[in-house]
GUTI-380000 format. One line per 10 residues: number of its first residue (from 1); their letters; for each residue x, y, z of N, C-alpha, C. Coordinates in steps of 0.02 Angstrom, whole numbers, plus 50000, padded with zeros to 5 digits. Last residue first. Example, Ala and Ser with C-alpha at 12.3 -4.5 7.8 and 13.67 -1.06 7.14 Angstrom:
GUTI-380000
2	SA	50642 49888 50354 50684 49947 50357 50645 50002 50394; 50660 49716 50390 50615 49775 50390 50660 49835 50390 .
END
This chain:
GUTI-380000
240	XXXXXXXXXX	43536 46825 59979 43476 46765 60027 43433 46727 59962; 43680 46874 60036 43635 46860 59997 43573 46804 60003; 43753 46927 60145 43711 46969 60127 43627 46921 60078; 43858 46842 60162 43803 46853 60217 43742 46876 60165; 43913 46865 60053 43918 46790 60047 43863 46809 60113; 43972 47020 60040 43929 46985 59996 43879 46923 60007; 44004 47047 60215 43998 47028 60152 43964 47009 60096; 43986 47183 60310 43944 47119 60294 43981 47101 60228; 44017 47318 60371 44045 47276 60307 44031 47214 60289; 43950 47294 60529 43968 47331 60488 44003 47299 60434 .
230	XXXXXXXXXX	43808 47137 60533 43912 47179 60540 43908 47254 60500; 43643 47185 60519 43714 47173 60493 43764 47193 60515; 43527 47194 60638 43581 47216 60593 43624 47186 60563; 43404 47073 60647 43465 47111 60675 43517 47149 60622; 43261 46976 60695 43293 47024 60650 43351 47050 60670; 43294 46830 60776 43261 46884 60795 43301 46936 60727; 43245 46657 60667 43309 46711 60701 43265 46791 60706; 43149 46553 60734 43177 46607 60682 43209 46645 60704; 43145 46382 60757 43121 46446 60769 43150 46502 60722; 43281 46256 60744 43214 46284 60743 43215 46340 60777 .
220	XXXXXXXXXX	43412 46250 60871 43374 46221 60837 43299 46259 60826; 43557 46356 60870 43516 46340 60904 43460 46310 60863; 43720 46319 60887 43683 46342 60861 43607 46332 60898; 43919 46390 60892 43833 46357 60937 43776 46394 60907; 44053 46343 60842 43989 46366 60822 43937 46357 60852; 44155 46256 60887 44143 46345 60905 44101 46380 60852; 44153 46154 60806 44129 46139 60867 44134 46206 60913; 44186 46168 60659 44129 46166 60701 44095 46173 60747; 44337 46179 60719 44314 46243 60700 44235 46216 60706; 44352 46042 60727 44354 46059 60774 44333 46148 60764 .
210	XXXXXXXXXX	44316 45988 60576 44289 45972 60648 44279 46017 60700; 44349 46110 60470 44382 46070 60515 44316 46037 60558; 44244 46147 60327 44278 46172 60378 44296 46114 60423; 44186 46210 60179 44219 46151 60236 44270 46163 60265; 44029 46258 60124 44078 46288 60186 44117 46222 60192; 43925 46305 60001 43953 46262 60031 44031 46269 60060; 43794 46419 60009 43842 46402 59976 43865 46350 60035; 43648 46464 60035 43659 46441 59984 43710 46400 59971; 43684 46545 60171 43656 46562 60120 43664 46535 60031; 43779 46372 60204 43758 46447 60236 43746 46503 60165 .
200	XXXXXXXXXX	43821 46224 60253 43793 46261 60191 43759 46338 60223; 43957 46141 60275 43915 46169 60311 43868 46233 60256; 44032 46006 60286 44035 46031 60268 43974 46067 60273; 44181 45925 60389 44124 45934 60384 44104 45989 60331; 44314 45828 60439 44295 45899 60414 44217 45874 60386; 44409 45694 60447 44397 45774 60518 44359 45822 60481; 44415 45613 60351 44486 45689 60346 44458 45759 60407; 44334 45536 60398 44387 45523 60410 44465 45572 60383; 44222 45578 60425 44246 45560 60488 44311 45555 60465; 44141 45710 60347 44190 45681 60320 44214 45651 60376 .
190	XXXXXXXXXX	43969 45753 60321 44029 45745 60357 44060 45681 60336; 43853 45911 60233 43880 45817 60247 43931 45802 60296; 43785 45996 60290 43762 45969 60215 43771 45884 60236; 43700 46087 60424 43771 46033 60420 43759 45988 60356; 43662 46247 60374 43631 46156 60397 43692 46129 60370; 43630 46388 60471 43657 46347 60445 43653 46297 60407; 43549 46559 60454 43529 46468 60447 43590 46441 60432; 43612 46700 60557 43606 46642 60497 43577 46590 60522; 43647 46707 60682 43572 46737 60670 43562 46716 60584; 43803 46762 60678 43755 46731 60718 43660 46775 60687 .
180	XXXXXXXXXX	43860 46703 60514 43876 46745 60572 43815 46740 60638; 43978 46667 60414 43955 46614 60477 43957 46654 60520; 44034 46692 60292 43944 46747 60306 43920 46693 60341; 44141 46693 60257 44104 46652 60237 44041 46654 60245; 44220 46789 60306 44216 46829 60245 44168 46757 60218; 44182 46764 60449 44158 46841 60418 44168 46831 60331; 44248 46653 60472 44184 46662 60494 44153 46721 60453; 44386 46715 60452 44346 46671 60409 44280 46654 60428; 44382 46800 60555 44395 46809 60471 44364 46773 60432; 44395 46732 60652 44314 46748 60651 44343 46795 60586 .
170	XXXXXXXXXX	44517 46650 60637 44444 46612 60646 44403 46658 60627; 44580 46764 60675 44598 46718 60623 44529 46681 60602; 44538 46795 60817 44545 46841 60778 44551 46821 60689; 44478 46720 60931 44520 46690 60870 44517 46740 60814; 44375 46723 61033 44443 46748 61033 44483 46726 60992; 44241 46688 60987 44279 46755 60985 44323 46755 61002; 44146 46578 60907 44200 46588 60971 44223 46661 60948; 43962 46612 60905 44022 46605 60870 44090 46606 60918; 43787 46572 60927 43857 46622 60925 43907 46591 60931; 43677 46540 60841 43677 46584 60900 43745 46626 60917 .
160	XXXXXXXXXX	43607 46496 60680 43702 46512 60725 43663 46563 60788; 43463 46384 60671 43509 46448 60683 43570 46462 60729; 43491 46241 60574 43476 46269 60626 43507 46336 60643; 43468 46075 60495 43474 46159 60496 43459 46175 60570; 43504 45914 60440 43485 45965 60498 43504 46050 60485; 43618 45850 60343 43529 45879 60328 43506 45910 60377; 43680 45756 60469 43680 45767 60414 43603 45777 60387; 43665 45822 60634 43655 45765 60590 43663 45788 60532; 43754 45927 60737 43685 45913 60711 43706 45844 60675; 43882 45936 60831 43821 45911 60841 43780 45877 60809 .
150	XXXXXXXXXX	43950 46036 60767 43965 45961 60758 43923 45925 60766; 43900 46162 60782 43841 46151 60704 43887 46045 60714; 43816 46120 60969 43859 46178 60908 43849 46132 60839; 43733 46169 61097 43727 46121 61037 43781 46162 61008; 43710 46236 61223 43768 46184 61209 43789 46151 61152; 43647 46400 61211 43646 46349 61195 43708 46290 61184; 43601 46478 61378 43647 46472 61322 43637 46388 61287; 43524 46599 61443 43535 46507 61438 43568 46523 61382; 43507 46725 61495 43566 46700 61480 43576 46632 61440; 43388 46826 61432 43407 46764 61471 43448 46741 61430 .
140	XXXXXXXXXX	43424 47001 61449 43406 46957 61431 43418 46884 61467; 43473 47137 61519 43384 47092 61551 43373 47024 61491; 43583 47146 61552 43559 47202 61490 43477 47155 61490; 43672 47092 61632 43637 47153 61656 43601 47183 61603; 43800 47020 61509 43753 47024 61565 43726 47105 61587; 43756 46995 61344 43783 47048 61385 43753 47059 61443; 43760 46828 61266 43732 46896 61311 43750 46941 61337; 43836 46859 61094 43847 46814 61166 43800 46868 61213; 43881 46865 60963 43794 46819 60996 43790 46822 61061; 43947 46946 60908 43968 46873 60925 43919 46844 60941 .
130	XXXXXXXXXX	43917 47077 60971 43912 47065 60876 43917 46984 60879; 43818 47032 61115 43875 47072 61078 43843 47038 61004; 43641 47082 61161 43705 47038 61144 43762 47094 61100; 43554 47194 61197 43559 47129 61230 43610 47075 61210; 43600 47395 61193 43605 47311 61164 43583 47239 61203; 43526 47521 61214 43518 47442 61268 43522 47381 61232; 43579 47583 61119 43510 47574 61117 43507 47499 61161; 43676 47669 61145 43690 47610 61097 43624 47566 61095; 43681 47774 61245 43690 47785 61193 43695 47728 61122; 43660 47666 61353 43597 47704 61328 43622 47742 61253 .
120	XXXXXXXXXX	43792 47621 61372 43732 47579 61346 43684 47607 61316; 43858 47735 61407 43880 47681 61323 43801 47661 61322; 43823 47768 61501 43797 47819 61474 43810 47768 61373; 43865 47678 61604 43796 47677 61585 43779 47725 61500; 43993 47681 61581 43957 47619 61572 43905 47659 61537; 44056 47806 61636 44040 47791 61548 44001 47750 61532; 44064 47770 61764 44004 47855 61748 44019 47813 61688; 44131 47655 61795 44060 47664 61811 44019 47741 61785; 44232 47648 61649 44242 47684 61703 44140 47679 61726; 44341 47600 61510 44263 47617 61518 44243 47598 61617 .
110	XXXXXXXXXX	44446 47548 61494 44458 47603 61523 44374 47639 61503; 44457 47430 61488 44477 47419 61559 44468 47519 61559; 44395 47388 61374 44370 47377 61407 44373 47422 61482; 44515 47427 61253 44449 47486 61285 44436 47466 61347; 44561 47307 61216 44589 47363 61232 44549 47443 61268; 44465 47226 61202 44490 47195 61237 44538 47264 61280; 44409 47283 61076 44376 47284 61133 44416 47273 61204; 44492 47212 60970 44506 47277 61016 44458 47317 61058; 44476 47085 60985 44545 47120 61023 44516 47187 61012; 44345 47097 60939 44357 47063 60986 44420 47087 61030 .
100	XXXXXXXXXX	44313 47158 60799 44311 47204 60872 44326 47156 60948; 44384 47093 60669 44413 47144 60736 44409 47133 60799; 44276 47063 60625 44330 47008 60673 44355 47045 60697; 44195 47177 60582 44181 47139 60649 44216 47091 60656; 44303 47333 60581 44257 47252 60556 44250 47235 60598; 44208 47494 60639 44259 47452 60639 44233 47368 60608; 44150 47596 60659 44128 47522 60570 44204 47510 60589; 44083 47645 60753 44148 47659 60727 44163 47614 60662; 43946 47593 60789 43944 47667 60784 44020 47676 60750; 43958 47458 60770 43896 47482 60766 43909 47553 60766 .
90	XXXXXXXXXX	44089 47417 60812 44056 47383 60760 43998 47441 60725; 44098 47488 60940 44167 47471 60886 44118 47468 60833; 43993 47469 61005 44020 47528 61008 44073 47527 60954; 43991 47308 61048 43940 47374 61001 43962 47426 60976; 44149 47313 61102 44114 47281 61039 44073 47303 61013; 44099 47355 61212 44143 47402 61173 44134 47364 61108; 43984 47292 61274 43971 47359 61245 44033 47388 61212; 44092 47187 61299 44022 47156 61253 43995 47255 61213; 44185 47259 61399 44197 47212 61336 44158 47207 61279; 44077 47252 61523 44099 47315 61485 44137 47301 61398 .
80	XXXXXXXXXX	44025 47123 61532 43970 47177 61510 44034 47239 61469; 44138 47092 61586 44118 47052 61521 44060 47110 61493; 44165 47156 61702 44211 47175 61648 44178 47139 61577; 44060 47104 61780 44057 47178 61760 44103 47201 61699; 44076 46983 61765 44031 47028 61757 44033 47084 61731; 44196 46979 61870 44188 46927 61793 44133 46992 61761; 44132 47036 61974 44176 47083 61948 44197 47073 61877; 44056 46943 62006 44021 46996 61992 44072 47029 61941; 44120 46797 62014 44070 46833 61969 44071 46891 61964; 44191 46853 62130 44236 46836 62080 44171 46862 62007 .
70	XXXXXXXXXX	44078 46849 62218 44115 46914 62222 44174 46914 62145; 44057 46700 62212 44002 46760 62198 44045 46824 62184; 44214 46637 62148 44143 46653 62200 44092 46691 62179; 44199 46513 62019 44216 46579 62028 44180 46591 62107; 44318 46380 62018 44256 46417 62003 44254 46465 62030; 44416 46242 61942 44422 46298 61979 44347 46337 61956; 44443 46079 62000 44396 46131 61943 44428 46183 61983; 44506 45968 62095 44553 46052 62076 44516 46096 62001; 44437 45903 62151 44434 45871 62077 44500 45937 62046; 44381 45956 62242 44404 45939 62276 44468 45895 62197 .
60	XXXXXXXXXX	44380 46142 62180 44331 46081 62201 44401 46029 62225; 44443 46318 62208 44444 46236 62191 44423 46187 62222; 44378 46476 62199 44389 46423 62238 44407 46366 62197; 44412 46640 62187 44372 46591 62155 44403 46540 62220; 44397 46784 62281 44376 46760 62205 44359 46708 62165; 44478 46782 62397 44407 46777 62391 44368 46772 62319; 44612 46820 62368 44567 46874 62375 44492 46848 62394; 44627 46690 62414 44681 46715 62448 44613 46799 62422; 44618 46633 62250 44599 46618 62307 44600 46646 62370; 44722 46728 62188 44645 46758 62182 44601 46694 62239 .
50	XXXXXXXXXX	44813 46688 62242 44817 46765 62259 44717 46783 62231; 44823 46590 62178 44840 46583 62242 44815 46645 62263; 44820 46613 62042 44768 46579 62066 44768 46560 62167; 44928 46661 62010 44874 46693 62016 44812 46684 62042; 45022 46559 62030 45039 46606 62084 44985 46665 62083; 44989 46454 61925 44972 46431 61984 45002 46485 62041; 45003 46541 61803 44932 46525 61832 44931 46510 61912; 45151 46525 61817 45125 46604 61836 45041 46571 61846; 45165 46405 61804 45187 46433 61856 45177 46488 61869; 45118 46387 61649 45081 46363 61713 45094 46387 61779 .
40	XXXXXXXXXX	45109 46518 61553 45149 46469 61585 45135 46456 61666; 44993 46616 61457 45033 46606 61490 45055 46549 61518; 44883 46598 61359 44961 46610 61325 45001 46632 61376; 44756 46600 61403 44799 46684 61407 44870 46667 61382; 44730 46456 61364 44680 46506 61336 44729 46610 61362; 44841 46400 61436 44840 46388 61363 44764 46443 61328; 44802 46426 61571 44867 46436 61545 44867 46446 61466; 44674 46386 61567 44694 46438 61567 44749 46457 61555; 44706 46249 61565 44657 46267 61502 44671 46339 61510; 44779 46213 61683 44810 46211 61619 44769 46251 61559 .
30	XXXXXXXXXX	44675 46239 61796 44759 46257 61774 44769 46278 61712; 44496 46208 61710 44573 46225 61763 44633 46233 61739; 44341 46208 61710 44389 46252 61711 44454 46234 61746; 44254 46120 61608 44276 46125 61662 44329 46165 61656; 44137 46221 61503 44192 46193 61508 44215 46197 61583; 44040 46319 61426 44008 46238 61448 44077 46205 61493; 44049 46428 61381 44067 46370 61333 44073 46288 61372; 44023 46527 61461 43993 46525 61410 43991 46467 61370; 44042 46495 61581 43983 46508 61592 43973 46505 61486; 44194 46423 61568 44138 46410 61620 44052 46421 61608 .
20	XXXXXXXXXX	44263 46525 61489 44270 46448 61487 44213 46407 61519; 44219 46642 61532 44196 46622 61472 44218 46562 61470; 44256 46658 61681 44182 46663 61639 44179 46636 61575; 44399 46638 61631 44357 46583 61664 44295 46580 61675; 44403 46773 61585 44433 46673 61533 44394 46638 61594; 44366 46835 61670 44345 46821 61630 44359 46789 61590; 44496 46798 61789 44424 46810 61791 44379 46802 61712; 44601 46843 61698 44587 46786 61735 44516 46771 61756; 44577 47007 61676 44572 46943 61620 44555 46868 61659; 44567 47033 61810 44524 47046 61762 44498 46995 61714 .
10	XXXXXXXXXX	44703 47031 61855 44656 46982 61889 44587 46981 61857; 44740 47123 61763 44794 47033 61767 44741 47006 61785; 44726 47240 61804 44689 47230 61719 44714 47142 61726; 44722 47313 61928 44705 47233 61926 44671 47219 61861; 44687 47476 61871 44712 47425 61908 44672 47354 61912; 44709 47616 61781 44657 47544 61785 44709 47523 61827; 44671 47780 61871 44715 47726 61836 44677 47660 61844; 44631 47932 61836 44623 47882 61876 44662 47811 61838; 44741 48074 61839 44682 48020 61810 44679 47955 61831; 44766 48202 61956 44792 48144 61920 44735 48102 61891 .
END
Protein backbone atom coordinates (compact mmCIF):
# COMPACT_ATOMS: atom_id res chain seq x y z
CA UNK A 1 0.00 0.00 0.00
CA UNK A 2 1.39 3.70 -0.42
CA UNK A 3 2.04 5.53 2.23
CA UNK A 4 -0.53 8.07 3.11
CA UNK A 5 -0.29 11.85 4.25
CA UNK A 6 -1.70 12.22 7.54
CA UNK A 7 -2.39 15.20 9.91
CA UNK A 8 -2.43 17.52 6.46
CA UNK A 9 -5.28 19.73 9.26
CA UNK A 10 -2.64 19.90 12.01
CA UNK A 11 0.02 20.83 9.31
CA UNK A 12 -1.63 23.79 7.97
CA UNK A 13 -2.43 25.08 11.57
CA UNK A 14 0.93 24.84 12.44
CA UNK A 15 2.25 26.74 9.68
CA UNK A 16 -0.29 29.78 9.53
CA UNK A 17 1.01 30.21 12.77
CA UNK A 18 4.71 29.98 11.67
CA UNK A 19 3.98 32.36 9.28
CA UNK A 20 1.79 34.67 11.32
CA UNK A 21 4.41 34.52 14.11
CA UNK A 22 7.82 33.94 12.74
CA UNK A 23 7.39 35.53 9.48
CA UNK A 24 5.13 38.54 9.76
CA UNK A 25 5.87 39.74 13.18
CA UNK A 26 2.20 38.98 14.48
CA UNK A 27 0.52 38.07 17.71
CA UNK A 28 -1.02 34.95 17.06
CA UNK A 29 -4.63 33.97 18.05
CA UNK A 30 -8.08 32.47 17.70
CA UNK A 31 -9.53 34.62 15.52
CA UNK A 32 -6.52 35.66 13.10
CA UNK A 33 -6.35 32.02 12.33
CA UNK A 34 -9.75 31.47 11.82
CA UNK A 35 -9.75 34.31 9.28
CA UNK A 36 -6.15 33.42 7.73
CA UNK A 37 -7.55 29.21 6.92
CA UNK A 38 -11.16 30.53 6.15
CA UNK A 39 -12.32 28.51 8.90
CA UNK A 40 -15.01 29.19 11.84
CA UNK A 41 -13.96 29.88 15.20
CA UNK A 42 -15.47 26.74 16.76
CA UNK A 43 -13.53 24.45 14.68
CA UNK A 44 -10.14 26.68 15.65
CA UNK A 45 -11.09 26.42 19.17
CA UNK A 46 -11.43 22.18 18.92
CA UNK A 47 -7.96 22.26 17.01
CA UNK A 48 -6.33 24.09 19.18
CA UNK A 49 -7.42 21.81 22.04
CA UNK A 50 -6.12 18.79 20.41
CA UNK A 51 -2.95 20.51 19.36
CA UNK A 52 -2.47 21.70 23.01
CA UNK A 53 -3.39 18.23 24.26
CA UNK A 54 -0.58 16.94 21.45
CA UNK A 55 2.11 19.10 22.93
CA UNK A 56 2.33 21.49 20.00
CA UNK A 57 1.56 24.80 20.96
CA UNK A 58 0.62 26.58 24.14
CA UNK A 59 -1.37 29.87 25.30
CA UNK A 60 0.15 32.83 27.23
CA UNK A 61 -1.78 34.00 29.93
CA UNK A 62 -3.00 37.07 27.26
CA UNK A 63 -4.50 33.58 25.20
CA UNK A 64 -1.32 34.44 22.28
CA UNK A 65 -1.02 31.21 21.06
CA UNK A 66 2.79 29.80 20.39
CA UNK A 67 4.33 27.07 19.11
CA UNK A 68 6.36 24.38 21.31
CA UNK A 69 9.58 23.33 20.26
CA UNK A 70 8.13 20.04 18.91
CA UNK A 71 5.18 22.23 17.22
CA UNK A 72 8.20 24.25 15.55
CA UNK A 73 9.94 21.57 14.26
CA UNK A 74 7.24 19.89 12.43
CA UNK A 75 6.05 24.02 11.46
CA UNK A 76 9.50 23.49 9.92
CA UNK A 77 9.67 20.89 8.36
CA UNK A 78 6.47 21.39 6.34
CA UNK A 79 7.52 25.20 5.60
CA UNK A 80 10.94 23.95 4.23
CA UNK A 81 9.02 21.37 2.20
CA UNK A 82 6.40 24.16 0.69
CA UNK A 83 9.40 26.77 0.07
CA UNK A 84 11.29 23.80 -2.18
CA UNK A 85 8.03 23.05 -4.04
CA UNK A 86 7.81 26.58 -4.97
CA UNK A 87 11.56 26.28 -6.43
CA UNK A 88 10.71 23.32 -8.03
CA UNK A 89 7.39 24.85 -9.65
CA UNK A 90 8.94 28.15 -10.72
CA UNK A 91 12.50 27.22 -11.50
CA UNK A 92 12.43 23.78 -13.23
CA UNK A 93 8.35 23.56 -14.31
CA UNK A 94 7.86 27.56 -15.47
CA UNK A 95 5.11 27.35 -13.69
CA UNK A 96 4.11 31.51 -12.97
CA UNK A 97 5.23 32.72 -10.11
CA UNK A 98 1.80 33.90 -8.46
CA UNK A 99 0.91 30.62 -8.93
CA UNK A 100 3.38 28.69 -7.18
CA UNK A 101 2.04 29.56 -3.79
CA UNK A 102 -1.29 27.36 -3.98
CA UNK A 103 0.16 25.06 -5.73
CA UNK A 104 2.91 24.31 -3.68
CA UNK A 105 0.46 24.12 -1.10
CA UNK A 106 -0.72 20.97 -3.09
CA UNK A 107 2.65 19.06 -3.36
CA UNK A 108 3.89 19.93 -0.05
CA UNK A 109 2.26 17.13 1.96
CA UNK A 110 3.40 14.59 -0.59
CA UNK A 111 7.24 15.33 -0.64
CA UNK A 112 8.25 12.38 1.81
CA UNK A 113 11.88 12.42 4.03
CA UNK A 114 13.72 10.23 0.99
CA UNK A 115 12.40 13.23 -1.75
CA UNK A 116 13.28 16.15 0.57
CA UNK A 117 16.69 15.82 0.35
CA UNK A 118 17.12 14.68 -3.05
CA UNK A 119 14.64 18.14 -4.20
CA UNK A 120 17.10 20.26 -2.58
CA UNK A 121 20.24 19.04 -4.08
CA UNK A 122 18.57 18.72 -7.33
CA UNK A 123 17.63 22.59 -7.06
CA UNK A 124 21.00 23.81 -6.16
CA UNK A 125 20.50 24.32 -2.21
CA UNK A 126 18.05 27.16 -2.66
CA UNK A 127 18.24 29.63 0.45
CA UNK A 128 14.85 31.34 -0.18
CA UNK A 129 11.60 30.69 -1.85
CA UNK A 130 10.50 32.77 -5.22
CA UNK A 131 8.63 35.12 -2.40
CA UNK A 132 11.89 36.07 -0.45
CA UNK A 133 11.11 34.10 2.42
CA UNK A 134 13.96 31.76 4.12
CA UNK A 135 13.77 28.26 3.68
CA UNK A 136 14.55 26.89 7.02
CA UNK A 137 17.52 24.37 7.29
CA UNK A 138 19.00 25.69 4.04
CA UNK A 139 21.99 27.66 6.44
CA UNK A 140 20.76 31.03 5.82
CA UNK A 141 19.94 33.74 8.56
CA UNK A 142 16.59 33.95 9.23
CA UNK A 143 16.25 37.69 10.63
CA UNK A 144 13.72 38.96 8.92
CA UNK A 145 12.98 42.30 8.09
CA UNK A 146 9.90 44.29 9.96
CA UNK A 147 10.11 47.33 7.77
CA UNK A 148 7.59 47.14 4.85
CA UNK A 149 7.49 49.83 1.71
CA UNK A 150 4.32 51.79 4.52
CA UNK A 151 7.03 52.39 6.60
CA UNK A 152 9.45 54.36 4.52
CA UNK A 153 9.17 58.21 4.09
CA UNK A 154 8.40 59.92 1.07
CA UNK A 155 11.69 59.71 -1.42
CA UNK A 156 13.23 56.71 0.59
CA UNK A 157 14.30 53.63 -1.52
CA UNK A 158 14.97 50.43 -0.49
CA UNK A 159 15.24 46.77 -1.48
CA UNK A 160 11.85 44.39 -1.65
CA UNK A 161 12.94 41.46 0.57
CA UNK A 162 9.66 39.73 0.39
CA UNK A 163 6.29 39.83 -0.52
CA UNK A 164 2.93 38.20 1.19
CA UNK A 165 2.17 34.96 -0.44
CA UNK A 166 -0.97 33.79 0.28
CA UNK A 167 -3.01 36.11 -1.94
CA UNK A 168 -2.96 34.49 -5.13
CA UNK A 169 -4.79 37.90 -6.49
CA UNK A 170 -2.24 40.11 -4.81
CA UNK A 171 0.91 38.45 -6.05
CA UNK A 172 -0.71 38.97 -9.81
CA UNK A 173 -0.47 42.12 -9.34
CA UNK A 174 2.77 42.12 -7.64
CA UNK A 175 3.96 40.14 -10.81
CA UNK A 176 2.50 41.89 -13.66
CA UNK A 177 3.86 45.39 -11.79
CA UNK A 178 7.50 43.85 -11.48
CA UNK A 179 6.99 44.15 -7.18
CA UNK A 180 9.25 41.37 -6.90
CA UNK A 181 11.78 40.63 -4.15
CA UNK A 182 15.29 41.90 -4.84
CA UNK A 183 13.91 45.13 -6.79
CA UNK A 184 14.55 48.84 -5.69
CA UNK A 185 11.51 50.24 -4.58
CA UNK A 186 11.07 53.99 -3.31
CA UNK A 187 7.84 55.08 -1.76
CA UNK A 188 7.38 58.36 -4.52
CA UNK A 189 4.47 59.93 -2.49
CA UNK A 190 1.43 59.25 -0.01
CA UNK A 191 -2.04 59.93 -0.12
CA UNK A 192 -3.40 59.86 3.94
CA UNK A 193 -6.43 60.63 2.89
CA UNK A 194 -7.70 58.14 -0.06
CA UNK A 195 -5.31 55.34 2.02
CA UNK A 196 -2.95 54.89 -0.96
CA UNK A 197 0.49 55.44 -1.66
CA UNK A 198 2.45 55.49 -4.56
CA UNK A 199 5.48 53.36 -5.19
CA UNK A 200 8.06 53.69 -8.08
CA UNK A 201 9.65 50.35 -9.26
CA UNK A 202 11.95 50.19 -12.35
CA UNK A 203 11.13 53.58 -13.35
CA UNK A 204 7.39 53.45 -13.26
CA UNK A 205 4.69 54.63 -10.95
CA UNK A 206 2.65 51.97 -8.74
CA UNK A 207 -0.63 53.02 -6.57
CA UNK A 208 -1.45 50.90 -4.48
CA UNK A 209 -3.70 50.62 -1.18
CA UNK A 210 -2.10 51.25 2.22
CA UNK A 211 -2.78 48.18 3.35
CA UNK A 212 -1.30 46.15 0.17
CA UNK A 213 1.96 48.26 1.20
CA UNK A 214 2.11 46.94 4.29
CA UNK A 215 2.82 43.13 2.73
CA UNK A 216 5.79 44.38 1.26
CA UNK A 217 8.95 44.05 3.45
CA UNK A 218 11.68 45.79 2.48
CA UNK A 219 14.98 46.15 3.41
CA UNK A 220 17.08 49.46 3.70
CA UNK A 221 20.33 50.18 1.59
CA UNK A 222 22.90 47.71 0.40
CA UNK A 223 22.39 45.74 -2.85
CA UNK A 224 20.32 43.22 -3.76
CA UNK A 225 22.20 39.64 -3.98
CA UNK A 226 21.95 38.73 -7.95
CA UNK A 227 19.05 36.25 -8.63
CA UNK A 228 17.14 34.85 -11.26
CA UNK A 229 14.19 36.00 -12.63
CA UNK A 230 10.46 34.48 -12.11
CA UNK A 231 9.96 32.28 -14.66
CA UNK A 232 7.93 34.75 -17.20
CA UNK A 233 9.15 37.91 -15.66
CA UNK A 234 7.47 40.64 -17.13
CA UNK A 235 8.35 43.32 -19.23
CA UNK A 236 7.78 46.01 -16.29
CA UNK A 237 10.57 43.72 -13.98
CA UNK A 238 12.73 43.21 -16.62
CA UNK A 239 13.49 46.72 -17.59
CA UNK A 240 16.22 48.70 -15.89
Amino acid sequence: MPKQVQNAAVDDYLTAIYRMSHDEGQDVIAVRIADRLGVTPPSVAGMLKRLIRDGLVYQDAKKRIHLTSEGLRRAERMIRRHRLAECLLTQVLGVEWWRAYEEAHLLEHGISDVTEPALYEALNRPTRSPFGYPIPGAGEDADLSRTTLADLKEGESATIERVFEEDEELLKFFYEEGILPGETITLASIAPYRGTVTARVNGRDIVMGTEVAKKIWVRDGGQAEPRAQPQGTPKAARRR
